[in-house]
The first five atom37 places (N, CA, C, CB, O) and aatype in JSON, in Angstrom:
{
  "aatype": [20, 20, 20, 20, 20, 20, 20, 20, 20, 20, 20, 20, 20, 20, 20, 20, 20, 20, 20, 20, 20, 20, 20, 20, 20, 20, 20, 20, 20, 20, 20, 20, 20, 20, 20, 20, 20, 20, 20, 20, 20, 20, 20, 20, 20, 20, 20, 20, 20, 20, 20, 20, 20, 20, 20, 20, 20, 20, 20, 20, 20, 20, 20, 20, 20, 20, 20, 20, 20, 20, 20, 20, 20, 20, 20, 20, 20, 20, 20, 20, 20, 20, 20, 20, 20, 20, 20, 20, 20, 20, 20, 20, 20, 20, 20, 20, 20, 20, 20, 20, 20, 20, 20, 20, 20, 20, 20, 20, 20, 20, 20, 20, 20, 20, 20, 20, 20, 20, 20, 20, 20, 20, 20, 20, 20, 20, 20, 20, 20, 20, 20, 20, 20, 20, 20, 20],
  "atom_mask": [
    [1, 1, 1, 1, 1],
    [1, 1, 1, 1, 1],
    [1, 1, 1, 1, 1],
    [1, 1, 1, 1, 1],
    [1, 1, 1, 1, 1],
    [1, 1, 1, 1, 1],
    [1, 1, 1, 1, 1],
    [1, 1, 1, 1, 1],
    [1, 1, 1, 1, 1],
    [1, 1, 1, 1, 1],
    [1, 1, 1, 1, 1],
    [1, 1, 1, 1, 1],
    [1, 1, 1, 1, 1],
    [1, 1, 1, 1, 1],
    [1, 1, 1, 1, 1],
    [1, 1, 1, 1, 1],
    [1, 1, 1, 1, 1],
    [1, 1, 1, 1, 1],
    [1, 1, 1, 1, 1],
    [1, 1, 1, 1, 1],
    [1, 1, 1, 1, 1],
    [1, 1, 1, 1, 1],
    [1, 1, 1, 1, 1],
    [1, 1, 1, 1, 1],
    [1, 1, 1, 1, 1],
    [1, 1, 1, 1, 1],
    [1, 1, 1, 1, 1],
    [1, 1, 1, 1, 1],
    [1, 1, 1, 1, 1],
    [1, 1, 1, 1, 1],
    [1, 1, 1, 1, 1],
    [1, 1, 1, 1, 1],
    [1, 1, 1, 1, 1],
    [1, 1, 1, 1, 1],
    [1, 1, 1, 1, 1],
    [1, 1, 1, 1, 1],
    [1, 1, 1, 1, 1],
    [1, 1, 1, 1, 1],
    [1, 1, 1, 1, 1],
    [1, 1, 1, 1, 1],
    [1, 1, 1, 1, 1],
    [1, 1, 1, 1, 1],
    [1, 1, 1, 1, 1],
    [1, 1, 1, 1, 1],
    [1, 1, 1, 1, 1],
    [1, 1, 1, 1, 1],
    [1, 1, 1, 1, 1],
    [1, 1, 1, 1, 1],
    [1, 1, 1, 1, 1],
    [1, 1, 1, 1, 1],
    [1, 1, 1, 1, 1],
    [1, 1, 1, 1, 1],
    [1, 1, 1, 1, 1],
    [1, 1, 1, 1, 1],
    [1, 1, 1, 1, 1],
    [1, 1, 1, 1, 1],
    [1, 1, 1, 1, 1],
    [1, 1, 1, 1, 1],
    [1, 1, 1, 1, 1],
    [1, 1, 1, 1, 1],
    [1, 1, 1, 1, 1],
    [1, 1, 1, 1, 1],
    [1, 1, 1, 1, 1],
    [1, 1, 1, 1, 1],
    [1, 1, 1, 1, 1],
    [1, 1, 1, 1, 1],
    [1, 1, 1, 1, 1],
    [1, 1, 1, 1, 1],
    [1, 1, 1, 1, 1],
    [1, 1, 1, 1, 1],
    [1, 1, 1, 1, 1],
    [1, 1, 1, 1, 1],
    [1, 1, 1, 1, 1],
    [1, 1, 1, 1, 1],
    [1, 1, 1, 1, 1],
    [1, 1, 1, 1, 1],
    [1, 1, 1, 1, 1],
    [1, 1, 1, 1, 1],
    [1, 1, 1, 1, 1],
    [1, 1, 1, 1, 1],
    [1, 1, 1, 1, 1],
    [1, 1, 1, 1, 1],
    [1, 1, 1, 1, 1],
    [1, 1, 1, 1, 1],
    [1, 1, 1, 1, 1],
    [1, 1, 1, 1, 1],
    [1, 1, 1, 1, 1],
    [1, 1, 1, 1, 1],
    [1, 1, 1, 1, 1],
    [1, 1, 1, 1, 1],
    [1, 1, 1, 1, 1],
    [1, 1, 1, 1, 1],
    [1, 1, 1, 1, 1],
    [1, 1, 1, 1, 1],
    [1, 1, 1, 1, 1],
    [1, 1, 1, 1, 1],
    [1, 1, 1, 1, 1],
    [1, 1, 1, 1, 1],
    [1, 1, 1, 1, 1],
    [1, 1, 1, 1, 1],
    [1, 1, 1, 1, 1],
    [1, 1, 1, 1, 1],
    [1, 1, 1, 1, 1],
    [1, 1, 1, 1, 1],
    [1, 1, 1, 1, 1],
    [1, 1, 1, 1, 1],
    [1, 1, 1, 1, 1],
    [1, 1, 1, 1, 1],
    [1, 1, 1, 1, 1],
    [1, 1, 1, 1, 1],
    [1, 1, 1, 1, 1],
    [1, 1, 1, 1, 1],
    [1, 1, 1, 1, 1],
    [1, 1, 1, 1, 1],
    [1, 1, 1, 1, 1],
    [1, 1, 1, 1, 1],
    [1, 1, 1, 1, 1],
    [1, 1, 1, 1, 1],
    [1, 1, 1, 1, 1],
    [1, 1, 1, 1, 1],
    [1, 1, 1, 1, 1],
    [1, 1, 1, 1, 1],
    [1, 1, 1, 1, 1],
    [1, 1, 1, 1, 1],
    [1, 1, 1, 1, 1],
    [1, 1, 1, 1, 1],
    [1, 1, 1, 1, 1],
    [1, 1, 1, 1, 1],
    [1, 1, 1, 1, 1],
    [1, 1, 1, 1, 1],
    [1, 1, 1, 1, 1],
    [1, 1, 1, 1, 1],
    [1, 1, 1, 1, 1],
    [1, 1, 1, 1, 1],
    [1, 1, 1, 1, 1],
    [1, 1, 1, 1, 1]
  ],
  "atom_positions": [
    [[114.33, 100.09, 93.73], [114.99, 99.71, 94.96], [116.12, 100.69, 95.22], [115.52, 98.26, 94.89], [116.78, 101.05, 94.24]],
    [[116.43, 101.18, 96.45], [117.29, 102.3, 96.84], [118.67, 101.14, 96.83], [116.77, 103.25, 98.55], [118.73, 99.91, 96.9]],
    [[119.81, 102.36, 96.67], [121.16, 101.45, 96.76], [120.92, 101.53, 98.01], [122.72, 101.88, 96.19], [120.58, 100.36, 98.08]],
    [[120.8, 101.91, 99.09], [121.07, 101.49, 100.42], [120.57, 100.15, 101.03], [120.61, 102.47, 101.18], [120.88, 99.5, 102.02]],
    [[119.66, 100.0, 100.02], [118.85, 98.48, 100.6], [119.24, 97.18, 100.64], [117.77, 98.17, 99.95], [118.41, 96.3, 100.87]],
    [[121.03, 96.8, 100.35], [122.13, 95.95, 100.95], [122.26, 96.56, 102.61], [123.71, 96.15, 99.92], [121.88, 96.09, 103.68]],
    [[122.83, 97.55, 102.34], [123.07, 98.11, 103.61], [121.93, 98.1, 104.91], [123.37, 99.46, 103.26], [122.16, 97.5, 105.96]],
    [[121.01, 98.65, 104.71], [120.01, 98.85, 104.8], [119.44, 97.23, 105.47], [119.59, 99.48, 103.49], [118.76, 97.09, 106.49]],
    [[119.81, 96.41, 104.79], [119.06, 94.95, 104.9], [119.84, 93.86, 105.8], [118.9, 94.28, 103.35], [119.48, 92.85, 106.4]],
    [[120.97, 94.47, 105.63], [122.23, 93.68, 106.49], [122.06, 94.35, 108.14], [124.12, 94.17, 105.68], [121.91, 93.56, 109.07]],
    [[122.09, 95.75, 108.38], [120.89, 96.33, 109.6], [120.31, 96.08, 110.12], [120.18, 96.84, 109.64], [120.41, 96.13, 111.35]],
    [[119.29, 95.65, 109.45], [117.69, 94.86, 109.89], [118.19, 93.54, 110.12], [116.28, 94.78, 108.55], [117.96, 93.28, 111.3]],
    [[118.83, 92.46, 109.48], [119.24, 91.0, 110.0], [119.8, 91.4, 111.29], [120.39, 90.09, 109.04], [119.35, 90.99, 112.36]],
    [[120.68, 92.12, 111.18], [121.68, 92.59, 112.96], [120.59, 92.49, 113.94], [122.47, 94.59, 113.19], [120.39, 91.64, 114.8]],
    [[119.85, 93.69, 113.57], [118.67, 94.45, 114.36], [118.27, 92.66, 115.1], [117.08, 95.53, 113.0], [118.63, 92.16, 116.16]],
    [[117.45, 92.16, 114.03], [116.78, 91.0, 114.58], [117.83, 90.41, 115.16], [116.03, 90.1, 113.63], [117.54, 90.23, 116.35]],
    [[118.71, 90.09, 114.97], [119.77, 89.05, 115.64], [120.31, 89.36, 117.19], [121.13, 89.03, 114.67], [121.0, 88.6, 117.87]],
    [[119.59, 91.22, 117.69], [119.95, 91.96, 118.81], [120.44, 92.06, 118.84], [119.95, 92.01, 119.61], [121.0, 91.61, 119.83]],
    [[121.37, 92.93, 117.77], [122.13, 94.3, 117.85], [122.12, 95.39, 117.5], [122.91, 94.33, 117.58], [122.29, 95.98, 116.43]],
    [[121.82, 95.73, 118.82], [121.1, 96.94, 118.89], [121.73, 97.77, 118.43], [120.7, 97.34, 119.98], [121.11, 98.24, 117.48]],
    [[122.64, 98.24, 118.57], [123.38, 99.51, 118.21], [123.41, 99.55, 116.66], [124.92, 99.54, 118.84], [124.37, 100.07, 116.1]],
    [[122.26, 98.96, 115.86], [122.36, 99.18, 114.57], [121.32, 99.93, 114.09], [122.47, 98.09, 113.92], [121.21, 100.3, 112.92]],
    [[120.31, 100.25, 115.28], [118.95, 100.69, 115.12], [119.28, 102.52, 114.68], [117.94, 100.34, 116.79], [118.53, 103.39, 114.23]],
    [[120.63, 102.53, 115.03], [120.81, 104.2, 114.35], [120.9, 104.33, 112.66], [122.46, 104.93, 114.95], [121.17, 105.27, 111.92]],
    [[120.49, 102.73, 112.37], [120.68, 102.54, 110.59], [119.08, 102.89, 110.43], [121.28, 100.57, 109.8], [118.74, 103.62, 109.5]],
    [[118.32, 102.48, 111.14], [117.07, 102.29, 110.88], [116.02, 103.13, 111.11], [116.83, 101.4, 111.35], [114.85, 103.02, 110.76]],
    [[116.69, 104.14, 111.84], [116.03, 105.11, 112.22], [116.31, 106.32, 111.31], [116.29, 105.3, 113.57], [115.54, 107.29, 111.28]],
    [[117.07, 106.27, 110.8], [118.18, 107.19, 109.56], [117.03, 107.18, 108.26], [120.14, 106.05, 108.94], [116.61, 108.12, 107.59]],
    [[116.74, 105.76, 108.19], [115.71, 105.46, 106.45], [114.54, 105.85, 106.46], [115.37, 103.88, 105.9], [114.01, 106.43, 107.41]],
    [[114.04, 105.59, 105.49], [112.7, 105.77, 105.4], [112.16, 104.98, 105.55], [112.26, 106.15, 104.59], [112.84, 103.96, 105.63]],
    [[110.67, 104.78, 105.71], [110.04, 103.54, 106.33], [109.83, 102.68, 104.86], [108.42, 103.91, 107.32], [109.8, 101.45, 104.87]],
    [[109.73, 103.22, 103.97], [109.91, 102.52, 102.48], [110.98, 101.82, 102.22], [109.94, 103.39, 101.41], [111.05, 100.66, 101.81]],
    [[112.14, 102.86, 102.59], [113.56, 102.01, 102.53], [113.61, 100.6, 103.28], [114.75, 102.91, 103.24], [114.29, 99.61, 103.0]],
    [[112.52, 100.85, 104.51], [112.85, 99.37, 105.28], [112.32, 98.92, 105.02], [112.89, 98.96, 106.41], [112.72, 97.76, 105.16]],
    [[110.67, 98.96, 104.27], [110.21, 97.73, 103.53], [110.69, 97.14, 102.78], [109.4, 97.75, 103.0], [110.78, 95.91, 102.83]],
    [[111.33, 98.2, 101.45], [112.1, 97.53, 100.93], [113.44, 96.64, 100.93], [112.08, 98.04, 100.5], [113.81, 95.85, 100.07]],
    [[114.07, 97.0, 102.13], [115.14, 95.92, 102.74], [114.67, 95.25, 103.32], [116.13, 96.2, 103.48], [115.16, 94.15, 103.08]],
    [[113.63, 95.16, 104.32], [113.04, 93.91, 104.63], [112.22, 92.74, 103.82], [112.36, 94.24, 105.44], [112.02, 91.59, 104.21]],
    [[111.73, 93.47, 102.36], [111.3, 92.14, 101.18], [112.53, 91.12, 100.46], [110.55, 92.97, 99.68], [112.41, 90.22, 99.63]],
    [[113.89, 91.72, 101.24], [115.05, 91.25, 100.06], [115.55, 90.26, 101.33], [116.47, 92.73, 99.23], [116.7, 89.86, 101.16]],
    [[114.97, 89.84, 102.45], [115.36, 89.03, 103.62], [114.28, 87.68, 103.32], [115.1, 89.97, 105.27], [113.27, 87.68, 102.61]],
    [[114.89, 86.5, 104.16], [113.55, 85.41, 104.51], [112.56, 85.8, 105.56], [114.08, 83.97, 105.08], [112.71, 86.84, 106.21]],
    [[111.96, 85.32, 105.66], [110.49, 85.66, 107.22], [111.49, 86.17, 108.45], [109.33, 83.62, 108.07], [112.45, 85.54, 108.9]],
    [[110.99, 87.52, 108.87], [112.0, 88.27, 109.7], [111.74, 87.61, 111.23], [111.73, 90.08, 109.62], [110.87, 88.06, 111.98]],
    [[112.36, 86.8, 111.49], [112.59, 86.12, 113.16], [112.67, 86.77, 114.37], [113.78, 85.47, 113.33], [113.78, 87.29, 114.42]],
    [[112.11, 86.97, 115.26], [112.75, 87.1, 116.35], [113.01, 86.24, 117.72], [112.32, 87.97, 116.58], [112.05, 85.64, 118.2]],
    [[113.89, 86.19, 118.16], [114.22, 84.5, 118.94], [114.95, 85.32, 120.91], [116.31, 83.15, 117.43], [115.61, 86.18, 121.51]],
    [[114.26, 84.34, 120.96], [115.16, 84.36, 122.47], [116.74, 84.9, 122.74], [115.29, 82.82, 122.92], [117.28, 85.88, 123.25]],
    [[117.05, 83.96, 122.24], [118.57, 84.49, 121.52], [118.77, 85.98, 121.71], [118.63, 84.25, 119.76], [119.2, 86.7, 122.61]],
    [[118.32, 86.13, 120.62], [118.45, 87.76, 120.05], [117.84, 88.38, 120.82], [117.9, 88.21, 118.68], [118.23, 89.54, 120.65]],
    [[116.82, 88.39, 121.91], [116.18, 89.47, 123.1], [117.52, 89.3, 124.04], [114.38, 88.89, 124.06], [118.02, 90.38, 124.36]],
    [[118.26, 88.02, 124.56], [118.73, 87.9, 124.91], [120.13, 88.74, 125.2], [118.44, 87.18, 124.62], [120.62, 89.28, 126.19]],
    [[120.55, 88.55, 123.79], [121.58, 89.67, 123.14], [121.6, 91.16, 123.26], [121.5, 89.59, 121.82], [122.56, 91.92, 123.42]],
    [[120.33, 91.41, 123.14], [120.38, 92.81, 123.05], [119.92, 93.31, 124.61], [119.36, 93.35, 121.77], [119.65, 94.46, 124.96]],
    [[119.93, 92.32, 125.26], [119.9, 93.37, 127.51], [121.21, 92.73, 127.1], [118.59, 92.6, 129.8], [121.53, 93.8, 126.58]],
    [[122.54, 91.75, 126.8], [123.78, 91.81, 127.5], [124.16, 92.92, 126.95], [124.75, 90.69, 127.41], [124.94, 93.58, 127.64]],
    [[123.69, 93.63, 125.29], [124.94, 94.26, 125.2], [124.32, 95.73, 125.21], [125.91, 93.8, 123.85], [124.82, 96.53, 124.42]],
    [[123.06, 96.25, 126.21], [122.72, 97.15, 127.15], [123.33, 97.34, 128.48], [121.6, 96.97, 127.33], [123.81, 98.25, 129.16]],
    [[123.07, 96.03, 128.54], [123.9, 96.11, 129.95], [124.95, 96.08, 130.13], [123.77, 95.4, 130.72], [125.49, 96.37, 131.2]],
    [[125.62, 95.64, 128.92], [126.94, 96.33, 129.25], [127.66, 97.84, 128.72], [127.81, 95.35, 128.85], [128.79, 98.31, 128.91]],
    [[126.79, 98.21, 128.17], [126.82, 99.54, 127.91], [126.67, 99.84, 126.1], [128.27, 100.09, 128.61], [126.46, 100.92, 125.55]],
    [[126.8, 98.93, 125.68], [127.36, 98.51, 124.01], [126.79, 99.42, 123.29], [126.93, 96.98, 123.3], [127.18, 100.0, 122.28]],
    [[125.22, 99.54, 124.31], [124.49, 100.41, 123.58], [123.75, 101.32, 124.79], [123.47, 99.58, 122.53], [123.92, 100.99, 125.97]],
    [[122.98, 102.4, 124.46], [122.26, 103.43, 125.17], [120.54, 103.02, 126.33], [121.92, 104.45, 123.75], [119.96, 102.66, 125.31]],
    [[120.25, 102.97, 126.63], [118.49, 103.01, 127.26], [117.81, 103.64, 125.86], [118.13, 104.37, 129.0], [116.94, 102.95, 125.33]],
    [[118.1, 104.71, 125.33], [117.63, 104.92, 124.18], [117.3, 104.24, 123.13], [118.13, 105.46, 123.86], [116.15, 104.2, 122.7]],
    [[118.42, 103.55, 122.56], [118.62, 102.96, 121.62], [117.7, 101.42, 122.07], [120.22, 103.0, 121.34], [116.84, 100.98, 121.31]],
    [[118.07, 100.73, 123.41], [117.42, 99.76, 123.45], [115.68, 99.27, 123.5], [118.0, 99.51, 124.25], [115.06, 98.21, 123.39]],
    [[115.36, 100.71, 123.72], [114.25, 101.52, 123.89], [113.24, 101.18, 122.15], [114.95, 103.4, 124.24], [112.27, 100.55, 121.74]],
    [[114.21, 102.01, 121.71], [113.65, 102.27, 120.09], [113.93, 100.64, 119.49], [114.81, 103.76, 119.01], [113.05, 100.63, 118.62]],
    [[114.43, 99.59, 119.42], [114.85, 98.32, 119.11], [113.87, 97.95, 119.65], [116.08, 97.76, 119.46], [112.96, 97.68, 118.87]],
    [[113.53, 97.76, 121.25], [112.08, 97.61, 121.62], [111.01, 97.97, 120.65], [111.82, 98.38, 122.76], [110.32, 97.15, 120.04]],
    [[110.95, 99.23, 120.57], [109.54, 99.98, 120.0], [109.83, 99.29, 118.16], [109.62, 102.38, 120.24], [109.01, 99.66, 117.31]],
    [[110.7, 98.59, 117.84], [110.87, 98.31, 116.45], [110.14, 96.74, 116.38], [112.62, 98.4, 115.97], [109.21, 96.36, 115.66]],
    [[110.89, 96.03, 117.33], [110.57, 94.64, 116.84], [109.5, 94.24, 117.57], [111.68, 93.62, 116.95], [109.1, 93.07, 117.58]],
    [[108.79, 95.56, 118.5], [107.32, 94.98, 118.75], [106.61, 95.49, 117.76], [106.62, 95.33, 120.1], [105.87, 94.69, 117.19]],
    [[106.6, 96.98, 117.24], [105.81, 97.57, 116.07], [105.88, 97.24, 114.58], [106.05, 98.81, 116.09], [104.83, 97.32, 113.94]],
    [[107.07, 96.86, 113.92], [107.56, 96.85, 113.06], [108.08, 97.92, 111.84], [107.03, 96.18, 112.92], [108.33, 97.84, 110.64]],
    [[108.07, 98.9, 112.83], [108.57, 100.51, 112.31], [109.22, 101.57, 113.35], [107.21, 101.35, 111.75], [108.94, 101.82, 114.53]],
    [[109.96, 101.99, 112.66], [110.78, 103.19, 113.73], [109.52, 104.37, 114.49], [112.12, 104.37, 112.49], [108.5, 104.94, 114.1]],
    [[110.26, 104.29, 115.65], [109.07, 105.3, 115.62], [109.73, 106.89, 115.41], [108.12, 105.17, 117.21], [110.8, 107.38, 115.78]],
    [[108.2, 107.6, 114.41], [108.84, 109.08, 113.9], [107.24, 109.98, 114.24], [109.51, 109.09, 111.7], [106.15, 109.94, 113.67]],
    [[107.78, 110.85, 115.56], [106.32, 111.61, 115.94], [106.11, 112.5, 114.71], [106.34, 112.66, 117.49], [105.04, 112.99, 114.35]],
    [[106.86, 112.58, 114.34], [106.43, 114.02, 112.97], [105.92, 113.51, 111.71], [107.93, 115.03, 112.32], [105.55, 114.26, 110.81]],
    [[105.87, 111.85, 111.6], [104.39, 111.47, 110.74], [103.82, 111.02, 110.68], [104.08, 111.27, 110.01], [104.03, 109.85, 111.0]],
    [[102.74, 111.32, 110.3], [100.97, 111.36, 110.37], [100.85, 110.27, 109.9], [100.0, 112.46, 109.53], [100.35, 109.4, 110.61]],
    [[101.27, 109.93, 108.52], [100.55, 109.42, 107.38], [100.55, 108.07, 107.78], [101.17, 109.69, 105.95], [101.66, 107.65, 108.11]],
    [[99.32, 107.0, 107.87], [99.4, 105.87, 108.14], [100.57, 104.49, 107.31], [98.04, 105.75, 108.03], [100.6, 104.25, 106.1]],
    [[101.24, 103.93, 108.17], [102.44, 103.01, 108.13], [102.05, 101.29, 107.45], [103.0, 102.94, 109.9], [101.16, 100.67, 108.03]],
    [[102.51, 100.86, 106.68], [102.29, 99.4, 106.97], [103.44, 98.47, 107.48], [101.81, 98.82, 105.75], [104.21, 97.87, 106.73]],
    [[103.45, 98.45, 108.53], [104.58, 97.83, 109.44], [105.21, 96.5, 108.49], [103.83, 97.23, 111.11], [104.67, 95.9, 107.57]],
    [[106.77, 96.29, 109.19], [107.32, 94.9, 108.28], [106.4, 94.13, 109.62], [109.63, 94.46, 108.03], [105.98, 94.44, 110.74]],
    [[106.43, 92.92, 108.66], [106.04, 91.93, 109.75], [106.99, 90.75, 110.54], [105.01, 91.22, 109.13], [107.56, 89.86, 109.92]],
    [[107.07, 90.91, 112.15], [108.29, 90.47, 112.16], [107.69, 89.71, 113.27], [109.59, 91.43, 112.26], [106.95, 90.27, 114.08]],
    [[108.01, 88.39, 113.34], [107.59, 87.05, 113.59], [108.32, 86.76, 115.0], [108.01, 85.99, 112.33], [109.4, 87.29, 115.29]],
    [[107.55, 85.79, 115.92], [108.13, 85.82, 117.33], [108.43, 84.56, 117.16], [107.26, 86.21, 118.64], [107.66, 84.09, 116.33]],
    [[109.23, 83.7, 117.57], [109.64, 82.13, 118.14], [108.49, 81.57, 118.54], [110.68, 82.03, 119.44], [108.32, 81.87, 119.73]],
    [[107.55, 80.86, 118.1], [106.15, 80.5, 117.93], [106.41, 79.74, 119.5], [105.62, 79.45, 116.3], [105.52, 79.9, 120.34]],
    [[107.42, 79.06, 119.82], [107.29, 78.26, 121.11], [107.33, 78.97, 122.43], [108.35, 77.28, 121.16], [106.98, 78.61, 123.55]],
    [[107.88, 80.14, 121.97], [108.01, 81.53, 123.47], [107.7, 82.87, 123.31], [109.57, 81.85, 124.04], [108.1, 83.91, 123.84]],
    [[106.74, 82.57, 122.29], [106.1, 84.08, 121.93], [105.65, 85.15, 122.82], [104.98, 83.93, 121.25], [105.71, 86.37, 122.69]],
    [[104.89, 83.9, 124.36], [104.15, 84.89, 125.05], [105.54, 85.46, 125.9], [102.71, 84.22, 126.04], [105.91, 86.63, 125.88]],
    [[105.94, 84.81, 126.34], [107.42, 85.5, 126.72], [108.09, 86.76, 126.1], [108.43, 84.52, 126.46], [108.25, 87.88, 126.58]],
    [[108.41, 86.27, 124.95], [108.71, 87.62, 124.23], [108.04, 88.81, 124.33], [108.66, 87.49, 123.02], [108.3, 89.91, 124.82]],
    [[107.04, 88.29, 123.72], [106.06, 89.65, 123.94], [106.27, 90.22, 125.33], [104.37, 89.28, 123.8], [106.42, 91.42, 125.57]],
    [[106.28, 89.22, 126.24], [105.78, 90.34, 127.49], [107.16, 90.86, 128.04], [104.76, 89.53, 128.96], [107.15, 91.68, 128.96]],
    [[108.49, 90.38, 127.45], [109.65, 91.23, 127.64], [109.98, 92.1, 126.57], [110.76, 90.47, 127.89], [110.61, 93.12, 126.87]],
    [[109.74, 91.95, 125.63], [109.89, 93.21, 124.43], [109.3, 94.8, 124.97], [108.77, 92.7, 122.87], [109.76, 95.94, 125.02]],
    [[107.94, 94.11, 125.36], [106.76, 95.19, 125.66], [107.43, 95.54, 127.16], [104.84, 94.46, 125.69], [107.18, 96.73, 127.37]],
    [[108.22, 94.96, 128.31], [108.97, 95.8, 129.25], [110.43, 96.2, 128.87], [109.02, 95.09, 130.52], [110.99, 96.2, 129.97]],
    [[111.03, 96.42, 128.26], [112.02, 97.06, 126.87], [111.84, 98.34, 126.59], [111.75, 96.43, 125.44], [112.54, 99.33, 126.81]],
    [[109.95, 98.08, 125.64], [109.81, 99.32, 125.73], [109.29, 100.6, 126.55], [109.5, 99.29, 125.06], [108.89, 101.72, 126.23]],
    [[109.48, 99.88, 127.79], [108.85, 101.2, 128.89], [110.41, 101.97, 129.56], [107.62, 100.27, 130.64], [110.41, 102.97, 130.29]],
    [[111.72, 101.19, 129.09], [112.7, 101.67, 129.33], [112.44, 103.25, 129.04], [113.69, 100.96, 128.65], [111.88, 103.72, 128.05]],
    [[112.95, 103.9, 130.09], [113.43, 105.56, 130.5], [111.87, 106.09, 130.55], [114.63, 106.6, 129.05], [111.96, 107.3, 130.76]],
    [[110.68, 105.77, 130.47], [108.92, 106.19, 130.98], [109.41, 106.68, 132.62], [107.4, 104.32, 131.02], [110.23, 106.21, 133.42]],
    [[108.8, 107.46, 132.65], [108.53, 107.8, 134.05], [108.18, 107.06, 134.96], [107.77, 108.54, 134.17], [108.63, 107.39, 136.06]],
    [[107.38, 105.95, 134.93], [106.73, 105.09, 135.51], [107.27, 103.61, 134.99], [105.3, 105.42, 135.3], [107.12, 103.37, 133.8]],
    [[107.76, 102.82, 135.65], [108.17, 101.51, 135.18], [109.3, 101.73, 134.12], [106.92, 100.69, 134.58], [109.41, 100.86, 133.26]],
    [[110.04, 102.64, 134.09], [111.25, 102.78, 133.41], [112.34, 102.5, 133.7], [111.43, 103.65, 133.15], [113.01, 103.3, 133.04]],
    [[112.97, 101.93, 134.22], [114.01, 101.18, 134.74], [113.9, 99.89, 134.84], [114.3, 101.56, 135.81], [112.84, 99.28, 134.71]],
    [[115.04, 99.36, 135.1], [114.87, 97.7, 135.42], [116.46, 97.9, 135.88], [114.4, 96.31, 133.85], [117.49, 98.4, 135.43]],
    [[115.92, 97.09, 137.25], [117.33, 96.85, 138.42], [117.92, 94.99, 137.5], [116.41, 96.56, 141.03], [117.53, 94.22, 136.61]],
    [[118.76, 95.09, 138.26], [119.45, 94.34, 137.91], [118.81, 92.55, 138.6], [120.86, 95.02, 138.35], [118.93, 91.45, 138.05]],
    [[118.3, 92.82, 139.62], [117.65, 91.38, 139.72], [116.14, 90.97, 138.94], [117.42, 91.17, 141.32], [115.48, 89.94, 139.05]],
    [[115.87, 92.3, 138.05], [114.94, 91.84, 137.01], [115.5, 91.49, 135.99], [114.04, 92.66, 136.64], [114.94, 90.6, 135.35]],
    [[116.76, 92.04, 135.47], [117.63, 91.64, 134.27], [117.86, 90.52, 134.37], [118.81, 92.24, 134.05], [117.47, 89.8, 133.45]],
    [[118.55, 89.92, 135.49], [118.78, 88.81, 135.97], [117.83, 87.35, 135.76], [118.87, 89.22, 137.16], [118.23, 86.26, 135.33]],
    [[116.3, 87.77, 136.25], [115.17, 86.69, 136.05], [115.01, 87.21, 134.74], [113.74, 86.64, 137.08], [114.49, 86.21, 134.25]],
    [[115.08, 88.25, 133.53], [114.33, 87.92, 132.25], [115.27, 86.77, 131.21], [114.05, 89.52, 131.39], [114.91, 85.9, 130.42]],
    [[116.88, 87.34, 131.72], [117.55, 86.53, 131.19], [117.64, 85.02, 131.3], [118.4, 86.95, 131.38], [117.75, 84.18, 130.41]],
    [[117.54, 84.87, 132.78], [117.3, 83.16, 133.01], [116.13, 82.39, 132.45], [117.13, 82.84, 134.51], [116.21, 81.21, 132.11]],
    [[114.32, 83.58, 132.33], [113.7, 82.79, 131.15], [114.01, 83.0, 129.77], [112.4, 82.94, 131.15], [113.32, 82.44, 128.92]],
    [[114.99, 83.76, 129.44], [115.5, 83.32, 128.27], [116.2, 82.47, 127.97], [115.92, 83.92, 127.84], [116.11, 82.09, 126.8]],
    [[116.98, 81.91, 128.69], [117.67, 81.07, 128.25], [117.39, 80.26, 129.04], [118.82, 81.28, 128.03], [118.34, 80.46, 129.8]],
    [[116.62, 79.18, 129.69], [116.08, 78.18, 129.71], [115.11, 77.98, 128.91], [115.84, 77.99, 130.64], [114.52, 76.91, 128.92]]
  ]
}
């Protein structure tokens, strides 16, 4: 086990909890390192809540389109994404709120089209309706 994998593991709880601006921890490791900080956690969650969390503190600047981007591309894939390797991944497995899954999914997955050429943006009266089905 790497010493970073306190560090490392306390990251990944943030990460899930949507805070985002921690995904510059996660993108830093190795994808081993995050398995291995993600085996030293309980069943990795992701909740309304925490999607929730992470557009206020985009939108308020807390963090980048980038960053919210790659947090997207994390807690739908379950790995950073790194174009320079090949070698096939075995993703952490990271679990949706079984009661609003399809929700999630289908706002995670518009997350990650943030800064695409096509459907890359989101105005503010879409922020507006994803947040209100979040939190109802």
């Amino acid at each position: 086990m790497s010493a970073a994998t306190p560090t490392l593991a306390s990251a990944l709880a943030a990460i899930l909890a949507g805070d985002v601006i921690h995904i510059r921890d996660l993108t830093s490791a190795t994808h081993d390192d995050l398995r291995q900080a993600g085996a030293t956690l309980p069943t990795l969650w992701l909740s309304r809540a925490s999607v929730a969390r992470a557009i206020r503190n985009w939108r308020s600047g807390i963090c980048s389109d980038s960053q919210l981007n790659t947090w997207a591309w994390f807690v739908r894939r379950g790995a950073v994404p790194d174009p320079g390797d090949t070698k096939p991944l075995s993703p952490l497995e990271i679990h949706y709120d079984r009661e609003h899954e399809d929700l999630l999914v289908a706002i995670v997955g518009r997350l990650s089209e943030l800064g695409d050429l096509v459907d890359g943006q989101l105005g503010d009266a879409e922020l507006d309706r994803i947040l209100l089905d979040l939190e109802t």
